[in-house]
Each structure stands twice: as structure tokens, then as C-alpha cells.
C-alpha positions in Angstrom: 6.0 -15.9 11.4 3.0 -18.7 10.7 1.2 -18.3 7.4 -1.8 -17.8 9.7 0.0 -14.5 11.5 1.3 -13.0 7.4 -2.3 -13.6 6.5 -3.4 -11.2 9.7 -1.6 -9.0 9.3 -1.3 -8.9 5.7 -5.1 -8.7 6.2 -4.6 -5.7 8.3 -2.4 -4.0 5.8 -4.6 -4.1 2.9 -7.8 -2.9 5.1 -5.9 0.1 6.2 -5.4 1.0 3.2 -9.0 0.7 2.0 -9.7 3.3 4.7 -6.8 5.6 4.2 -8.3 5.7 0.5 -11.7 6.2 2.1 -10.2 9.1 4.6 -8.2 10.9 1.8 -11.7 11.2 -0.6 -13.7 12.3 2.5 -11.1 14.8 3.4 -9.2 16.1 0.2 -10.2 16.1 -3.8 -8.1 14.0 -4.8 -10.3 11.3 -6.4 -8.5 8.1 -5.6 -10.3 5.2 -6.4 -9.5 1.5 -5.1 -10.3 -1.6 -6.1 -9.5 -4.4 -4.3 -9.5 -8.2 -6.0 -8.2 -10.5 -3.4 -5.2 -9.9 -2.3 -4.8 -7.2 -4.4 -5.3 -3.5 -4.2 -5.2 -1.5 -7.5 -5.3 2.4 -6.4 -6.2 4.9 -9.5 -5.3 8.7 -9.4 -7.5 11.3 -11.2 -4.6 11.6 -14.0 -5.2 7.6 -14.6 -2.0 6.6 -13.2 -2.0 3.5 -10.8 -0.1 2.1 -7.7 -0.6 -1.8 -7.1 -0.1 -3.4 -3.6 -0.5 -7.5 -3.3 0.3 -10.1 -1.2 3.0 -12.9 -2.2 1.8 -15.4 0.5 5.2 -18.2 -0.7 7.3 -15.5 0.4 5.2 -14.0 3.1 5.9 -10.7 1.3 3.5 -7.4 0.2 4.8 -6.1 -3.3 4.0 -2.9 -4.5 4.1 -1.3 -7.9 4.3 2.7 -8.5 5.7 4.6 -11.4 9.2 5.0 -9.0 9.5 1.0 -9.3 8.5 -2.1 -7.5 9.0 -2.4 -4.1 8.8 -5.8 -1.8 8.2 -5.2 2.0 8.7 -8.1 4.9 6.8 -7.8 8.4 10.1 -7.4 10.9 7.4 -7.4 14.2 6.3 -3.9 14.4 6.0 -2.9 10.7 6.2 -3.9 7.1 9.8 -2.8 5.5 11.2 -2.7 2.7 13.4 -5.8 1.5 15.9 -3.7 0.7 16.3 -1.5 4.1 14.5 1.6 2.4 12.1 2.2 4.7 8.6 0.9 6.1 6.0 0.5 3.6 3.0 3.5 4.8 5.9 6.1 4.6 6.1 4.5 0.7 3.0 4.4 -0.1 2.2 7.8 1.1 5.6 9.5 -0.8 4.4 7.3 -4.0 1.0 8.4 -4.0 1.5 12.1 -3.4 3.9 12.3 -6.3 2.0 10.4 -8.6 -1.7 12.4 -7.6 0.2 16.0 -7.4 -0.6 16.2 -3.8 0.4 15.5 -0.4 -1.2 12.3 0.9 -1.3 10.7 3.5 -1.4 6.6 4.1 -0.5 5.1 7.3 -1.6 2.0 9.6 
């Protein structure tokens, strides 16, 4: 992948997850707020608790930091996955968030 195509959809990531934030507020009470700096998404949880996503453009990488760990995904063509082979990173996010907020949420592309 070009740094041009990471940056896209790295781009795309990080906006869908503005809006999932966005959908979840509209739609539940669970109070998220989201900050983004850059490449960098800080998502806060009513009980103060945090989950950080941002991009490692050397490594053409998204990182992410919950309370279960830190996680580093890699766009394989069709989704962002873990590093590791644990999964794709929405399903994360989403399992990450609900535990940390108390409640089920829901995060995808």
C-alpha cells in the first residue's frame, strides 16, 4: 500500500469513528465524548475512562489503547486487523468500549 492509500484510508477510519461517536450520543446515554488532535482520537466515557486510537504513518499502522491493552491493527485490503491475528479492529473497538462505558456499543465502518 502507498502512503497516499494508508493516509485514505486511515483517513476513513478515524472519520467513522467520529460519527459512530456521534450515532451512539444521538441514540443511547452513554455520554462519549471525542476529541480528535490529528491523527489522534482520544474517546472519554462518562466514568472518565479513555480509549485512544492514532495513526503510526512509518509503519502504516492504527494503534489503539483501552484499559484491556494496546492493540496495533494493519489494513490486509478489506479491513483493518489486528497485528496479532485477533481480530478486525471495529469489532475491538466496539467490545473495548462497551466494557469500559458499562454498555453495549456499537462502532463499525
Amino acid at each position: 500500500m502507498t502512503d497516499t492509500e494508508y493516509l485514505d484510508r486511515a483517513e476513513a477510519l478515524l472519520v467513522a469513528i467520529e460519527l459512530a461517536c456521534d450515532r451512539i450520543n444521538e441514540l443511547t446515554d452513554a455520554d462519549i465524548d471525542n476529541q480528535r488532535v490529528g491523527g489522534m482520537i482520544t474517546i472519554t466515557f462518562a466514568n472518565h475512562s479513555q480509549i485512544i486510537v492514532n495513526l503510526q504513518k512509518p509503519l502504516q499502522e492504527v494503534w489503539m489503547a483501552a484499559r484491556a491493552g494496546g492493540f496495533h491493527y494493519r489494513y490486509d485490503g478489506q479491513a483493518w486487523m489486528d497485528t496479532k491475528g485477533q481480530g478486525e479492529f471495529f469489532a475491538h473497538l466496539s467490545r473495548y468500549a462497551s466494557e469500559q462505558s458499562g454498555q453495549s456499543l456499537t462502532f463499525s465502518s
